[in-house]
DRENPA-3360 file (N, C-alpha, C; in nm, 2 decimals, always signed):
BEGIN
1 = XXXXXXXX = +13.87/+17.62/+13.67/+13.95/+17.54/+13.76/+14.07/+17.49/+13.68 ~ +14.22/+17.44/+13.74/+14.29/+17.39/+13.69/+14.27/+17.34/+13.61 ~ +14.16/+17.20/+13.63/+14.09/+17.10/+13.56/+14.07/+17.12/+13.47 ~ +13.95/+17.19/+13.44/+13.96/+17.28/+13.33/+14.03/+17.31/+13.22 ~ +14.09/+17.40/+13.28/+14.22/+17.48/+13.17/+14.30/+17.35/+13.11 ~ +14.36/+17.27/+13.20/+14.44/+17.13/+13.16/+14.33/+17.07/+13.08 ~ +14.20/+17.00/+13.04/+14.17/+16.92/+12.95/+14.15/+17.03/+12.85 ~ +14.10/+17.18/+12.83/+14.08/+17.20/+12.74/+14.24/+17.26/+12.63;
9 = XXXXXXXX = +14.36/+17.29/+12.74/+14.47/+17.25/+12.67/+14.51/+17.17/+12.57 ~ +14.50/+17.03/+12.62/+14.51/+16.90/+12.58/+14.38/+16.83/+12.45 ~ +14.26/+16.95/+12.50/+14.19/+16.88/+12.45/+14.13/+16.75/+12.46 ~ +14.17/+16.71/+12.55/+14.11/+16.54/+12.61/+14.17/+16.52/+12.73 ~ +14.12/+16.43/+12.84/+14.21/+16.41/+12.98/+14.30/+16.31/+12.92 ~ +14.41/+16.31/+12.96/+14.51/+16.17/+13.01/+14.56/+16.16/+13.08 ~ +14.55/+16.05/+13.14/+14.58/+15.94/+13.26/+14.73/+15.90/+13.21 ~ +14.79/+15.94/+13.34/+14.97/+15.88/+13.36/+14.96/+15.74/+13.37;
17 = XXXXXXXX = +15.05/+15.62/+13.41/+15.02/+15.47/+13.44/+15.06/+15.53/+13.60 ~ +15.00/+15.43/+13.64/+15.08/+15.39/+13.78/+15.08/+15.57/+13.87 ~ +14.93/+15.60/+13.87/+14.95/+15.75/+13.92/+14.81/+15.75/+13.99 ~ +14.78/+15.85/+14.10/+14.63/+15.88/+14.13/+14.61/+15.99/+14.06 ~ +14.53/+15.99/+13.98/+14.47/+16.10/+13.93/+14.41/+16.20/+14.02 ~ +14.42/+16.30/+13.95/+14.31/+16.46/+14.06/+14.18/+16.41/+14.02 ~ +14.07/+16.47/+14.09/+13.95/+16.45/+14.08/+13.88/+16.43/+13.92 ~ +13.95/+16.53/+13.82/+13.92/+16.54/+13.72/+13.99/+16.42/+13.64;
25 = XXXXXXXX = +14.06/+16.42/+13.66/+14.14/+16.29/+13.59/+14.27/+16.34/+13.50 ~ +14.26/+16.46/+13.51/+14.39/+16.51/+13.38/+14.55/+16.49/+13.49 ~ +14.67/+16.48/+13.40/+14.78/+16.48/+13.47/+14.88/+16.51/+13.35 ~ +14.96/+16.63/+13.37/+15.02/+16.67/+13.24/+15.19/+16.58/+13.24 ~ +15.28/+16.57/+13.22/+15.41/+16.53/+13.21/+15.49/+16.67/+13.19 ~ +15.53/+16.68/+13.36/+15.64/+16.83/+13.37/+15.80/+16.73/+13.38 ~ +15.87/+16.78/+13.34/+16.03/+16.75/+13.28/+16.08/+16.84/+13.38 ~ +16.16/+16.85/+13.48/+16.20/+16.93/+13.62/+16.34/+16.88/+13.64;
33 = XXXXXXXX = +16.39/+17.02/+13.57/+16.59/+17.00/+13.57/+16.59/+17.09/+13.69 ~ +16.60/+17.09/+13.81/+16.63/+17.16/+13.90/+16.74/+17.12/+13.99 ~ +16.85/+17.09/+14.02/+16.97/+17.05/+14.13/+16.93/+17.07/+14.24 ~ +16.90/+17.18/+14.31/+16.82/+17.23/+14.43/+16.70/+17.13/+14.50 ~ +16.79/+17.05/+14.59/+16.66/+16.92/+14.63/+16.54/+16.98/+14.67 ~ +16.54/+17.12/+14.78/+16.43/+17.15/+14.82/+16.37/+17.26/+14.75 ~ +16.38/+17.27/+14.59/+16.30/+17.30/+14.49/+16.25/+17.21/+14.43 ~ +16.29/+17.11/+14.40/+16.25/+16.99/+14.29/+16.10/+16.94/+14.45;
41 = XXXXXXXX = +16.18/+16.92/+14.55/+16.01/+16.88/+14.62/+15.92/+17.00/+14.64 ~ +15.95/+17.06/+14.66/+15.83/+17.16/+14.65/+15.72/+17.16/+14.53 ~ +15.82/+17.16/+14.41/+15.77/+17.14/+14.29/+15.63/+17.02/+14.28 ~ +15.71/+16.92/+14.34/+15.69/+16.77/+14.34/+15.57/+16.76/+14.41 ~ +15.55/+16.80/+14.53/+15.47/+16.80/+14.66/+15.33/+16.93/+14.63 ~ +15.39/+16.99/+14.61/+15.28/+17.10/+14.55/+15.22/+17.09/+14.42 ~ +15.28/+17.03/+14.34/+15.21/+17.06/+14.21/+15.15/+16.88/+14.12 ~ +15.20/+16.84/+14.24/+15.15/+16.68/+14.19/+14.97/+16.57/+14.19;
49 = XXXXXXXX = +14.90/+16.66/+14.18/+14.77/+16.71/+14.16/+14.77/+16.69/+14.00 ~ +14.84/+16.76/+13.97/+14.80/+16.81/+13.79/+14.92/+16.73/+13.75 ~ +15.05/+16.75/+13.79/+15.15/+16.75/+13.74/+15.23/+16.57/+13.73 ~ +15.24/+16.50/+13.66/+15.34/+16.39/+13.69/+15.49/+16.47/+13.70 ~ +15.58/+16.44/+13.79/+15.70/+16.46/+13.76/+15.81/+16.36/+13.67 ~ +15.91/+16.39/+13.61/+16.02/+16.32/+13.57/+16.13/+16.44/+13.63 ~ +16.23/+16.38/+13.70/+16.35/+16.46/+13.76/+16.48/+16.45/+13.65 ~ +16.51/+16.57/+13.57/+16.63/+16.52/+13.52/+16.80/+16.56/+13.59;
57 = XXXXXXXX = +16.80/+16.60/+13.70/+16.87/+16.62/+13.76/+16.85/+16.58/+13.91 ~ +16.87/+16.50/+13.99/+16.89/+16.48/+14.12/+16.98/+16.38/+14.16 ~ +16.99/+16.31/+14.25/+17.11/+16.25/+14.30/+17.15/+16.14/+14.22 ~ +17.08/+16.10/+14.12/+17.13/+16.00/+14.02/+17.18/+16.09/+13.94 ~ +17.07/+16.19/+13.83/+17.14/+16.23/+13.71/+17.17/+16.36/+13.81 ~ +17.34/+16.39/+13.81/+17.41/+16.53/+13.86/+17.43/+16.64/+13.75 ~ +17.47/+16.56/+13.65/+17.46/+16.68/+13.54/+17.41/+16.70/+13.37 ~ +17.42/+16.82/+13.39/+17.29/+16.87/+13.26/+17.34/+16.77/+13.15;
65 = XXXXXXXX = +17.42/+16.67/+13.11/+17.45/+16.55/+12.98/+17.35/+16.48/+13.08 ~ +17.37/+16.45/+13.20/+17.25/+16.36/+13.21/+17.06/+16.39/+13.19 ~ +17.09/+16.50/+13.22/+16.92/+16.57/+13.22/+16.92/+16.57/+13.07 ~ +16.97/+16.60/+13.00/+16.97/+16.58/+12.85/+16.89/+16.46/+12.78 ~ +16.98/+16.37/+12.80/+16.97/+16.25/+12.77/+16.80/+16.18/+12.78 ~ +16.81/+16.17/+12.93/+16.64/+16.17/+12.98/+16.50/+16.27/+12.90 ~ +16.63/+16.37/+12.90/+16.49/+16.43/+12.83/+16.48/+16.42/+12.64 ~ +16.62/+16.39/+12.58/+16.59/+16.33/+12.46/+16.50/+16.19/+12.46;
73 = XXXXXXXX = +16.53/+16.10/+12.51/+16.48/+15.97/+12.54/+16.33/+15.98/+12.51 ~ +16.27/+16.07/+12.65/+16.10/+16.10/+12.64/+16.06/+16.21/+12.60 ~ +16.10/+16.29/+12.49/+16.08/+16.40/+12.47/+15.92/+16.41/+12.47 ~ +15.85/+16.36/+12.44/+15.75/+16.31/+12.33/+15.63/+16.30/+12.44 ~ +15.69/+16.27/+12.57/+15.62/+16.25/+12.67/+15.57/+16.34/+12.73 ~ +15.68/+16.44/+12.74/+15.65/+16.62/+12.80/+15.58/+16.68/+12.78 ~ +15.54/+16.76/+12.86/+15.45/+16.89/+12.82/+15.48/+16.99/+12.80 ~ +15.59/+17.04/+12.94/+15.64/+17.15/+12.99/+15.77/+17.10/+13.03;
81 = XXXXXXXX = +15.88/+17.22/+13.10/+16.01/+17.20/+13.17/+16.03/+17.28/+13.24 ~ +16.05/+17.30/+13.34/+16.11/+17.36/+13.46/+16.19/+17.35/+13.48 ~ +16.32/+17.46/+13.52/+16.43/+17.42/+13.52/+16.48/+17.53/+13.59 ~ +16.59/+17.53/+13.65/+16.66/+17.64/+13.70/+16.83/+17.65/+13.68 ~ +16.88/+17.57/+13.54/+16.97/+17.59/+13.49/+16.94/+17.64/+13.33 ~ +16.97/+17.76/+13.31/+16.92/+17.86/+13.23/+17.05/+17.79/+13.08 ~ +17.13/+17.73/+13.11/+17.21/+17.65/+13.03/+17.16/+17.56/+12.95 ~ +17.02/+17.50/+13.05/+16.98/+17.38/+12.95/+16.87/+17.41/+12.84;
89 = XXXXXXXX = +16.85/+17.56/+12.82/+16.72/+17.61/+12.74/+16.79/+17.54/+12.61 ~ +16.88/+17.60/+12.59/+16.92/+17.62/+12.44/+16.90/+17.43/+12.39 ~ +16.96/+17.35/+12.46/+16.96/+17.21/+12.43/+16.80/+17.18/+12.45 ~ +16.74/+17.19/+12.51/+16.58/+17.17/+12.54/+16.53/+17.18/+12.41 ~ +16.57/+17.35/+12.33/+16.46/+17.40/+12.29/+16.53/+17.33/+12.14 ~ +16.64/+17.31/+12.12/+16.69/+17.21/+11.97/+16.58/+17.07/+12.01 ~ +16.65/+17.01/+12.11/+16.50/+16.88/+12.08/+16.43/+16.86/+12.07 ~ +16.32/+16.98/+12.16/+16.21/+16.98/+12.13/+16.16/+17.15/+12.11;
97 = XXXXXXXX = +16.17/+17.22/+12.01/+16.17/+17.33/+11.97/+16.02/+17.39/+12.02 ~ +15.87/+17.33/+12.04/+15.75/+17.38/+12.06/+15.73/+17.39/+12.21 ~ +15.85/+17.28/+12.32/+15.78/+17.28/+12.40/+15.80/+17.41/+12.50 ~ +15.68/+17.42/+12.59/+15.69/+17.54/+12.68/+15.84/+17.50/+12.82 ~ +15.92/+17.63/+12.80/+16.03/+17.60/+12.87/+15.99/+17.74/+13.00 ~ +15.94/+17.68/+13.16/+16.02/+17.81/+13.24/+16.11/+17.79/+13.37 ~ +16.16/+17.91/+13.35/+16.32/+17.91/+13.40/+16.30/+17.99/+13.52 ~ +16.36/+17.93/+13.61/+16.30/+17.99/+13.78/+16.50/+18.00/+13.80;
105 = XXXXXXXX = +16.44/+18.15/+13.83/+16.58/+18.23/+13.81/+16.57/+18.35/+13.92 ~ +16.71/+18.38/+13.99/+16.72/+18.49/+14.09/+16.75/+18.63/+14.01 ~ +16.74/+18.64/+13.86/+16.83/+18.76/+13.79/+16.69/+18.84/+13.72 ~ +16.64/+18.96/+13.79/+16.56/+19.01/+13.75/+16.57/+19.16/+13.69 ~ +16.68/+19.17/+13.62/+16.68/+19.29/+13.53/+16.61/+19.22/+13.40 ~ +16.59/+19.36/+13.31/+16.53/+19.29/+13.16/+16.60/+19.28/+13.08 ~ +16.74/+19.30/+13.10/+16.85/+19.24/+13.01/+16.89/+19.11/+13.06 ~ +16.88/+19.09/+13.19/+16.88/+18.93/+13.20/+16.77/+18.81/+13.19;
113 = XXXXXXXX = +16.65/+18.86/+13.24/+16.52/+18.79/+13.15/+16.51/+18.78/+12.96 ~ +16.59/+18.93/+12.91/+16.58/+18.90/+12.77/+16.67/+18.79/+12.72 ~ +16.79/+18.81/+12.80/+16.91/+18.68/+12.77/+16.85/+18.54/+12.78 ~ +16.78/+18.54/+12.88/+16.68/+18.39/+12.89/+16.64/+18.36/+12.82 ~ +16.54/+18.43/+12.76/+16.43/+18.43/+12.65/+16.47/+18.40/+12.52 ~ +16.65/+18.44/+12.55/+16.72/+18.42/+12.36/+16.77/+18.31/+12.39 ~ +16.79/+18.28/+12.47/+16.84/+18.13/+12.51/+16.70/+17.97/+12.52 ~ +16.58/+18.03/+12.50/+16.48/+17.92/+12.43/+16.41/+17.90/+12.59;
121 = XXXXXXXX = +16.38/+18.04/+12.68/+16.28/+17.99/+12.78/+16.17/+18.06/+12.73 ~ +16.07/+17.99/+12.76/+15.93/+18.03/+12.74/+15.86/+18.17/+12.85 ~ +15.95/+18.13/+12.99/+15.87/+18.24/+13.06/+16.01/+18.21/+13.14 ~ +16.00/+18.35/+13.25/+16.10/+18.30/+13.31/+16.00/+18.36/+13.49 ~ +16.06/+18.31/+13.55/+15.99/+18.33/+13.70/+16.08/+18.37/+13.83 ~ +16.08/+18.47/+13.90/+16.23/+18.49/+13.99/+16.13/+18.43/+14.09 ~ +16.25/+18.38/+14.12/+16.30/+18.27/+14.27/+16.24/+18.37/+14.41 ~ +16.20/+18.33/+14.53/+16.15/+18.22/+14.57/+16.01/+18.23/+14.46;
129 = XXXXXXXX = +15.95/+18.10/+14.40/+15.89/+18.03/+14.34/+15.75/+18.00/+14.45 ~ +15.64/+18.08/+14.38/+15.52/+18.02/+14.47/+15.45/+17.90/+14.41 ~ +15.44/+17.81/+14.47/+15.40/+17.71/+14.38/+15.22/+17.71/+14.27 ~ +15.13/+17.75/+14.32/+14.97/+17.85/+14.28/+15.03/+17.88/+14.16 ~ +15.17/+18.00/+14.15/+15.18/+18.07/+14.05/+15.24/+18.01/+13.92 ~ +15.32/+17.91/+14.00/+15.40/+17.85/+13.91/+15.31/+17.73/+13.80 ~ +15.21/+17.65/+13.87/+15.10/+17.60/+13.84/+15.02/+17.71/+13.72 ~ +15.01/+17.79/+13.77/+14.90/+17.89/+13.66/+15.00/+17.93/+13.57;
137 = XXXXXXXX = +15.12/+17.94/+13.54/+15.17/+18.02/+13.43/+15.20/+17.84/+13.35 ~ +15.23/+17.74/+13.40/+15.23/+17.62/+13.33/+15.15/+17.61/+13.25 ~ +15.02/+17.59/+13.31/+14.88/+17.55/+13.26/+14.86/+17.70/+13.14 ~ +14.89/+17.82/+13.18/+14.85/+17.91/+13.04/+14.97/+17.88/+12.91 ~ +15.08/+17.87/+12.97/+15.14/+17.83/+12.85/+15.12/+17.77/+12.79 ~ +15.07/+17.60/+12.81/+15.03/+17.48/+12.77/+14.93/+17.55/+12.69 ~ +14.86/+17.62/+12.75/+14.73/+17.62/+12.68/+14.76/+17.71/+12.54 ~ +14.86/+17.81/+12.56/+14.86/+17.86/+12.45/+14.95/+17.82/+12.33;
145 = XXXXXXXX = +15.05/+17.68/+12.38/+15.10/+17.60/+12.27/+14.97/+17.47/+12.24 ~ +14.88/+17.50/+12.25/+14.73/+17.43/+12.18/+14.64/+17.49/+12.10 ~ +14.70/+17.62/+12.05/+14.54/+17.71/+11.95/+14.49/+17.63/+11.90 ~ +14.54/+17.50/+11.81/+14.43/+17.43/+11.75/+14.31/+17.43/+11.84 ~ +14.34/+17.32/+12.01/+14.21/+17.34/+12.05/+14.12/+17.43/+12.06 ~ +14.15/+17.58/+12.06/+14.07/+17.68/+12.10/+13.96/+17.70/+11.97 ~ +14.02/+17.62/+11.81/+13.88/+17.65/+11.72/+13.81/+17.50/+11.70 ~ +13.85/+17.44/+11.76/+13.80/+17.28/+11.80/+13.79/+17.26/+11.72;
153 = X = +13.80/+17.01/+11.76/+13.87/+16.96/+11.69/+13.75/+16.91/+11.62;
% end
């Protein structure tokens, strides 16, 4: 189950403040640079089960200096990043160099997915975005920026 996969990620559950937890209790911290209101809710509405959101772009923060900032601020807090400004990898991946970055993108040649990939995304996913999928490729990344856990702690 999701559940699952997220504590043995993490290695332990953790509880967000001020959140309902899923049945299991785990809730990861996804970082969601998306401009596209009716992506960032989908995101939000679908994946808010497992997921806490932080928005670094919406009608307050408009641009990527602002998503920046937010996400310098709590780097620490993050898990993952979702984003659909393929601009903000390279800045992401200097701040925080380990974390899992994917980039929900309309450009599906493999010279433009490779351009991604040199630009500091972790995975990249073409658009329209199913939310199930988007959920499952989170949770395996996560899991595989945790090998420690896999020879336990």
């Amino acid at each position: 189950s999701p559940c699952d996969k997220a504590e043995k990620a993490l290695g332990k559950p953790i509880m967000c403040e001020n959140t309902v937890p899923n049945p299991c209790g785990v809730r990861f911290h996804l970082f969601v640079a998306c401009p596209d209101v009716m992506l960032r809710r989908m995101i939000e509405l679908k994946l808010d089960n497992i997921f806490e959101m932080c928005h670094g772009l919406n009608s307050e923060h408009k641009t990527d200096d602002a998503a920046l900032e937010i996400f310098r601020e709590k780097r620490d807090s993050f898990h993952a990043v979702v984003t659909d400004r393929p601009e903000l990898c390279q800045s992401i991946r200097h701040i925080h160099p380990k974390i899992p970055i994917v980039v929900l993108t309309i450009l599906s040649s493999p010279e433009a997915q490779m351009a991604l990939k040199n630009m500091g995304a972790t995975k990249c996913m073409l658009k329209p975005v199913y939310p199930k999928e988007l959920e499952r490729v989170l949770l395996e990344l996560m899991e595989k920026e945790q090998p420690q856990v896999e020879g336990g702690l």
